[in-house]
C-alpha positions, 0 to 999 in steps of 0.5 A: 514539491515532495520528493520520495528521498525527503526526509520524513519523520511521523509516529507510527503509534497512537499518542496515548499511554503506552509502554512504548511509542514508536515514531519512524523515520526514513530518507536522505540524510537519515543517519545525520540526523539519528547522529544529531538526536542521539548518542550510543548508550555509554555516551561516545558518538552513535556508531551505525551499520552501514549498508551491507550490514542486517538491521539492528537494534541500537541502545541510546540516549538524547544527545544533550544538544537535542532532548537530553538536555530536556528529557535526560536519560531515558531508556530509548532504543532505534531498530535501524535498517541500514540499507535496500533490504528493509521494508521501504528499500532504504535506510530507515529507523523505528524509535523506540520511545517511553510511551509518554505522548509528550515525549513523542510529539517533542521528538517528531518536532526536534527531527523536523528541527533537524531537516526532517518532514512531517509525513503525508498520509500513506506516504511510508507506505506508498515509499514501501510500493515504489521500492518493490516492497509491497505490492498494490493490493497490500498498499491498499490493504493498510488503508483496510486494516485502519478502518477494519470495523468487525474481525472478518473485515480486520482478518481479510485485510491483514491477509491482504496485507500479508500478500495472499491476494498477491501470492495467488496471482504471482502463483498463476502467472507461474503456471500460465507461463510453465503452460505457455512453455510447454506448448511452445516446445511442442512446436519448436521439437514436434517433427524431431523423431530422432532417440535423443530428442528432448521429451516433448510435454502433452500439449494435446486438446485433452492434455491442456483443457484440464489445466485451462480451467484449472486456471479459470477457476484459479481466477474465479477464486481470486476474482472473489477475493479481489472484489471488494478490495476498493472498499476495504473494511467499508463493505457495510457502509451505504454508498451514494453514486454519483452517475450522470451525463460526461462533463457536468462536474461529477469529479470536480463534485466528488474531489470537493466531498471527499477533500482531495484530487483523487478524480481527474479532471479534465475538460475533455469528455471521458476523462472517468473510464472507471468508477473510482470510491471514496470515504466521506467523514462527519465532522467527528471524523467517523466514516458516514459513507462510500461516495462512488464517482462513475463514468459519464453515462453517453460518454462512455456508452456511445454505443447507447447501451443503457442497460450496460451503463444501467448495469455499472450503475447498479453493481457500483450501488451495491458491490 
């Protein structure tokens, strides 16, 4: 099974002519390998920063054991985070490369030669979100901005990416927990009268109903925001639903179609408590449409409220 420390090694630009290619590594035994791959610019050993030092940028060449002896001297660079303060909370590097496609994929192959692992998809990502790094609503916001189509859908995702669903919700949790504060006190100090005690905030009716639905409008506008965050840049795609009675393989049929275990699977009734969207592909690989699985209708609903399940059917439809 793949550990989150393996060493993982993947090109983060698109082979094709290019100034530049980038291919990314990161996990245990990192600085070995950028060791056994390369030599300082001068020819002496690769000299690293070690954990309590900045990133830097490290001029090298090919060690002639690895692609020097194929690819000579070319003008490579490796920006090396050394230690928790990069962006996937661990020592991780970005080569730099000559743009050649070629060059790229022998370089992915020798690292891999060296220990490295091909990276699974998303899995830098995924190791950037364990680590504290990026928050959900950014993790997913990566996968937006792959598939961003118009520049709305691009411009939406990379604020996403950037944090601002996330800053908004961090901002009112803030708030809400200053307000929490302020009432609290009020209790805790409402009978001291003597001339040194500590000012109590206005947690009157009058004084705290502003702030509450200043709050609730807070939510309301990060409600908005949120609300096609399951779609990213699929928003125009259309959508086929599939809806139906618990227990007949509406998630065994929704995994198989979309290629991956994404719906679990069970055999116990109301394993699905939420819809959940995945992409499906044409054979060229162009995204076609938005398959949405939802929860088992009777499953769910046992109250019999079908106009509640009608209702799930049609926002899951047409969101």
């Amino acid at each position: 099974m793949d550990s989150t420390t393996d060493l993982i090694v993947a090109p983060a630009t698109a082979p094709q002519p290019a100034a530049r290619s980038i291919v990314r590594l990161a996990g245990d035994g990192l600085s070995g390998v950028l060791r056994q791959l390369f030599l300082s610019a001068d020819g002496s050993p690769l000299q690293l920063p070690d954990l309590q030092q900045p990133a830097q940028l490290i001029n090298v060449a090919f060690h002639p054991e690895a692609l020097g002896s194929v690819w000579g001297k070319l003008p490579v660079a490796v920006l090396f985070w050394p230690g928790p303060a990069g962006p996937l909370g661990a020592p991780v590097a970005e080569v730099q490369l000559p743009g050649s496609a070629s060059l790229q994929a022998a370089f992915v192959q020798e690292a891999c030669r060296l220990g490295a692992r091909l990276a699974r998809g998303g899995e830098f990502s995924l190791r950037s979100f364990l680590a504290g790094k990026i928050d959900l609503l950014q993790a997913e916001a990566v996968v937006a901005v792959i598939d961003a189509r118009t520049p709305q859908e691009l411009s939406q995702a990379l604020d996403r990416m950037a944090g601002g669903v996330g800053r908004s919700v961090e901002e009112l949790r803030e708030y809400l927990l200053d307000l929490v504060a302020d009432i609290e006190a009020a209790i805790d100090f409402a009978d001291d009268l003597a001339p040194d005690a500590v000012p109590v905030p206005d947690t009157t009716q009058d004084a705290i109903t502003p702030k509450i639905q200043h709050v609730c409008r807070q939510l309301d506008r990060v409600t908005h925001q949120l609300a096609g965050r399951d779609s990213g840049g699929q928003g125009g795609l259309p959508r086929v639903v599939l809806a139906g009675a618990p227990n007949i393989g509406k998630s065994s049929l929704f995994n198989h179609l979309v290629g991956r275990d994404a719906a679990l699977v069970e055999n116990a009734s109301g394993t699905t408590r939420d819809w959940i969207a995945g992409e499906l592909r044409d054979t060229a690989g162009i995204v076609s449409c938005l398959l949405v699985d939802l929860a088992g209708i009777g499953g769910l609903y046992e109250s019999g409220d079908w106009l509640v399940a009608e209702r799930d059917v049609s926002a899951a439809a047409d969101r």
